[in-house]
C-alpha positions, -999 to +999 in steps of 0.1 A: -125-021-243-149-035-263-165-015-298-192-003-281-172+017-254-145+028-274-171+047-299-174+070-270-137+075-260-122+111-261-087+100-277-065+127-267-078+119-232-070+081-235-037+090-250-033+110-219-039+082-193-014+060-212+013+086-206+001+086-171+000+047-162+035+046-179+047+072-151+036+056-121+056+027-130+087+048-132+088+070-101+123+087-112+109+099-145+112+089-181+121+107-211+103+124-238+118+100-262+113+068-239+075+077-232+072+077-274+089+041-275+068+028-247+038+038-251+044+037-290+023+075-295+040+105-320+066+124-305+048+152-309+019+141-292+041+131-263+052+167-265+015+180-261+005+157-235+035+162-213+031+204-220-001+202-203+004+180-174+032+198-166+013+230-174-017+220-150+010+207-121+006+172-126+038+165-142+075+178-132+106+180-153+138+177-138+161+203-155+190+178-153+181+148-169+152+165-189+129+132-174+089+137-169+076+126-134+047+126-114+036+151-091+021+151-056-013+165-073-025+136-083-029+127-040-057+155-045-073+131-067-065+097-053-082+105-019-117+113-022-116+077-043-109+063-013-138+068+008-166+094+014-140+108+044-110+114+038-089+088+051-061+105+057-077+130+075-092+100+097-060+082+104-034+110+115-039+109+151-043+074+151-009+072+132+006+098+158-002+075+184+013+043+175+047+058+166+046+075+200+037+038+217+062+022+194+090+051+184+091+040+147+076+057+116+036+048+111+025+050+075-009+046+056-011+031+022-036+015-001-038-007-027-040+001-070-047-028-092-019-048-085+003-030-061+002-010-030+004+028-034+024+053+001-003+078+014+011+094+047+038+089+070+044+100+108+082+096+109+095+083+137+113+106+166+148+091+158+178+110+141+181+081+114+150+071+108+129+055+077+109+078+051+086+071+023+070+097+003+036+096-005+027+079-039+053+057-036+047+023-050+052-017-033+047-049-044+017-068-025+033-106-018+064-089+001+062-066+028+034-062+062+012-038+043+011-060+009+005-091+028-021-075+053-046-062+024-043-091+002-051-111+034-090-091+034-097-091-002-125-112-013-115-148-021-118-147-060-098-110-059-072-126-039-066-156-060-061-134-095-038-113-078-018-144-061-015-161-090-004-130-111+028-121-094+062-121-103+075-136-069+114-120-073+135-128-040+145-096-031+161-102-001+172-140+014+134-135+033+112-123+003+084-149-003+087-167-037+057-187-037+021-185-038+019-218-015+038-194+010+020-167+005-015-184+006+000-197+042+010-167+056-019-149+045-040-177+066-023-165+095-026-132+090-064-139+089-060-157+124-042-131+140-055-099+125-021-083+117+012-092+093+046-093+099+079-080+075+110-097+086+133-076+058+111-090+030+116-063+008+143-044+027+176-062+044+173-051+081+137-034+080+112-046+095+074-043+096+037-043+113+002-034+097-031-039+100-062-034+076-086-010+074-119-019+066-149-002+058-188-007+065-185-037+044-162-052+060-139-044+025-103-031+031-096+003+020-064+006+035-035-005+057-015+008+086+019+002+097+049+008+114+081+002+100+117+002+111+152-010+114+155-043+130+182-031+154+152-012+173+123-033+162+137-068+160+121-102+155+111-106+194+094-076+196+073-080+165+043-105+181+046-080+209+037-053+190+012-068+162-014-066+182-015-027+195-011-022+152-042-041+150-060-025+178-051+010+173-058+005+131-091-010+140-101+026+157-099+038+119-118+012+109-150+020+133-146+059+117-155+039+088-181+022+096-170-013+105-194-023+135-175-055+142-152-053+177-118-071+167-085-073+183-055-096+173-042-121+187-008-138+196+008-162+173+006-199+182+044-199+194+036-173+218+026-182+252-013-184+253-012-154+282+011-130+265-018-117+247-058-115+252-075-141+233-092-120+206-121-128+180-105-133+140-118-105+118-142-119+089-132-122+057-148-096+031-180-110+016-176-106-027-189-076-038 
């Protein structure tokens, strides 16, 4: 911050905020002593800060290990940031729907700064079956969801947050490049949906589709997720573009005017799929 906006800075508040951006890094919870070292504040402002949060709901200690984490509270703040309806609310039976089409869990996630945050989840009908609570973090460059919001961000957006990741293989399928990511992301442009062959996960795989708004800006992403013993690598073209279809319903709830369906991938025969119109990109804004 510069000296100007600093002058008008409530420090208690800002010391809060550190405290709080630490936590969402560390989803299992950290320490009273390890938030001091991080974020380099008094212990006993540490002790302050974390009395209240806690205090006000925000923050949780566990009684075993004595660690701080966050709290499902802070989803009563994170959603009215993400549009003027609540999203959630506006995606449900949407989500219902495709895991009834598809029998695997649906999800709805967004994406903060740098990384993707876990809003809902409609698990799927199956005894073993994936789940992801909500406020649960993923890196952008390797999974569907990542791959299908960085694919709609404007150009200049997109190329900082390309060029600023830490491409770890996390799997033998994880993309390690940006020269790989920059292709597939073309391609999920063309078609209008992404695809997760166990990028981040061995043996879980992935479909989503972008929300976008009245300005054409994605707000958020859809997708269905599960093992690839019931949703394997043949089935995924099959199914990209009822993700797309179904997430652009949420889209026109929005306010996105603009009729768009996906379309097959070039392997696929060209009348396995209806040939659909590609989604524009984002103006910058």
């Amino acid at each position: 911050m510069t000296t100007d906006e600093t002058r008008y800075t409530v420090p208690g508040l800002d010391r809060a905020l550190t405290v709080l951006e630490l936590l969402t890094q560390h989803p299992d919870g950290l320490g009273m002593v390890e938030i001091a070292e991080a974020t380099g504040l008094p212990n006993n402002s540490i002790f302050r800060i974390t009395a209240t949060l806690s205090a006000r709901g925000y923050l949780a200690r566990s009684p075993e290990t004595k660690r701080f984490a966050l709290t499902r509270k802070f989803l009563q703040l994170a959603f009215p940031a993400l549009h003027q309806r609540n999203i959630v609310e506006v995606s449900l039976d949407v989500m219902r729907e495709l895991r009834d089409q598809i029998q695997e869990s649906a999800l709805l996630g967004t994406w903060l700064e740098d990384r993707g945050v876990t809003l809902a989840q409609v698990a799927a009908p199956h005894p073993i079956r994936l789940m992801v609570d909500p406020g649960t973090r993923f890196d952008l460059y390797c999974c569907a969801p990542g791959k299908a919001m960085l694919a709609y961000l404007p150009e200049e957006r997109q190329n900082q947050l390309i060029d600023s990741f830490d491409y770890q293989a996390l799997t033998p399928h994880t993309i390690t490049s940006a020269k790989r990511l920059r292709k597939e992301l073309a391609e999920v442009q063309r078609c209008g949906y992404a695809l997760d062959h166990g990028e981040s996960f061995e043996g879980i795989h992935c479909i989503a589709a972008p929300v976008l708004n009245e300005h054409a800006q994605v707000v958020a992403v859809v997708w269905v997720s599960g093992p690839s013993t019931r949703l394997p690598d043949e089935t995924l073209p099959k199914w990209g573009p009822t993700v797309a279809e179904q997430t652009a319903r949420i889209s026109r709830r929005l306010g996105y005017y603009e009729p768009t369906f996906a379309q097959a991938p070039p392997d696929e025969p060209e009348d396995s799929e209806p040939s659909p119109r590609k989604r524009k990109r984002p103006s910058r804004s």
